[in-house]
C-alpha positions as CSV (number, residue, x, y, z in Angstrom):
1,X,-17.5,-54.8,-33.7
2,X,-18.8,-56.9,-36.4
3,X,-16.8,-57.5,-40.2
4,X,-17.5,-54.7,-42.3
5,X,-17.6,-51.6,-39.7
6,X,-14.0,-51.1,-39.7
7,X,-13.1,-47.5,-41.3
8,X,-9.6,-47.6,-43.2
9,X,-7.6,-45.1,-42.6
10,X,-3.9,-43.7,-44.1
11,X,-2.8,-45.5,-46.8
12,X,-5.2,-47.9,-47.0
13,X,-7.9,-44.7,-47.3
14,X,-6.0,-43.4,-50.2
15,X,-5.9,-46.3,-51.8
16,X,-10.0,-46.8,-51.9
17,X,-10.4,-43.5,-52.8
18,X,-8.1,-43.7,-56.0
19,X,-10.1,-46.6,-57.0
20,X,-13.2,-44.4,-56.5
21,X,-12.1,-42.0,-58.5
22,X,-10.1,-43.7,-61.0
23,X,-11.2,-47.5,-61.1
24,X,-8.7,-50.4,-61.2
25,X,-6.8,-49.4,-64.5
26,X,-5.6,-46.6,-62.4
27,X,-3.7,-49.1,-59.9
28,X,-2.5,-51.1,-63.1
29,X,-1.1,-48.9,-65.4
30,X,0.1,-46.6,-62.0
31,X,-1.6,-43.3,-63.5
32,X,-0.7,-41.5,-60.2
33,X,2.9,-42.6,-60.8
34,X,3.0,-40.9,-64.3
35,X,1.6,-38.0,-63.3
36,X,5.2,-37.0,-61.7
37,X,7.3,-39.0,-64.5
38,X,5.2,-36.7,-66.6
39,X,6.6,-33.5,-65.3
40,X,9.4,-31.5,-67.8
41,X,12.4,-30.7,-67.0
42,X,13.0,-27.0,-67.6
43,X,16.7,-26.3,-68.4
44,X,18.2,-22.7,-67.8
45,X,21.7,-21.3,-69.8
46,X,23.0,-19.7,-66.5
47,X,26.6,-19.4,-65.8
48,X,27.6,-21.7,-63.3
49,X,30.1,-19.4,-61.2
50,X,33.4,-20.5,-59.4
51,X,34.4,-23.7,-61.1
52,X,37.2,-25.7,-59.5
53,X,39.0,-28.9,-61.2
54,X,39.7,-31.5,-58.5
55,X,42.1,-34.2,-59.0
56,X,41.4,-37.7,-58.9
57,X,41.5,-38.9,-56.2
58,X,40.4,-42.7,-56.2
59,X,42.7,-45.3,-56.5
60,X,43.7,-47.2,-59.4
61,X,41.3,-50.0,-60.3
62,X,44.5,-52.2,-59.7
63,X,44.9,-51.0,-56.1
64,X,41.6,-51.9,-55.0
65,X,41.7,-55.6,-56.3
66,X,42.5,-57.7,-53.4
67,X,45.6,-60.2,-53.8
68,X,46.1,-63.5,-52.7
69,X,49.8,-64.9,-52.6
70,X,50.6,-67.2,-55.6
71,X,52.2,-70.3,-55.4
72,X,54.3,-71.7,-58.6
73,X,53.9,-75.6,-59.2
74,X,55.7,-77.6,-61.6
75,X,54.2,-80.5,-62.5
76,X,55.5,-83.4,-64.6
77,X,52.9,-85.9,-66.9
78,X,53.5,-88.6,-68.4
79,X,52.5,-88.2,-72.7
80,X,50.1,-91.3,-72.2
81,X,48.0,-89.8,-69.1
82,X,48.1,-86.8,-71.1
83,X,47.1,-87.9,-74.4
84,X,43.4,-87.3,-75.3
85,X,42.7,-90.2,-77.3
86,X,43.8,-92.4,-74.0
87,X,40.7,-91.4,-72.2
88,X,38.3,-93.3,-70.1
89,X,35.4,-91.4,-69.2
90,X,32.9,-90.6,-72.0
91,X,32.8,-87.6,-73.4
């Protein structure tokens, strides 16, 4: 089999034969892709029959957040190695 004789088949088939049909604007602007974002929505004002409230049942925001144990530390500074005006890195 020399280049050239292969025959495409599935996906690649439908894709040539879009570009036949179409050209290449139709694979850039994805004109088979609007044709189905193009579709209306058709609302109906039917009753919606047996309607049943169901409690929540998902846990508090605050229940789901894992916690780590805290530790308290007191720590005691010296006013000079606190003081910004003392500093020695540039800044």
């Amino acid at each position: 089999m020399e280049v050239g004789d292969k025959h495409p088949s599935g996906t690649s088939l439908k894709l040539l034969s879009l570009l036949d049909r179409k050209g290449l604007e139709a694979l850039a602007t994805g004109a088979k892709e609007r044709r189905f974002m193009a579709k209306k929505i058709i609302y109906t004002d039917e009753t919606l029959g047996d309607v049943a409230v169901i409690a929540d049942f998902l846990p508090a925001p605050a229940d789901l957040a894992l916690r780590d144990d805290v530790i308290n530390i007191t720590l005691a500074l010296s006013k000079s190695s606190v003081d910004p005006r003392n500093r020695s890195c540039p800044g």
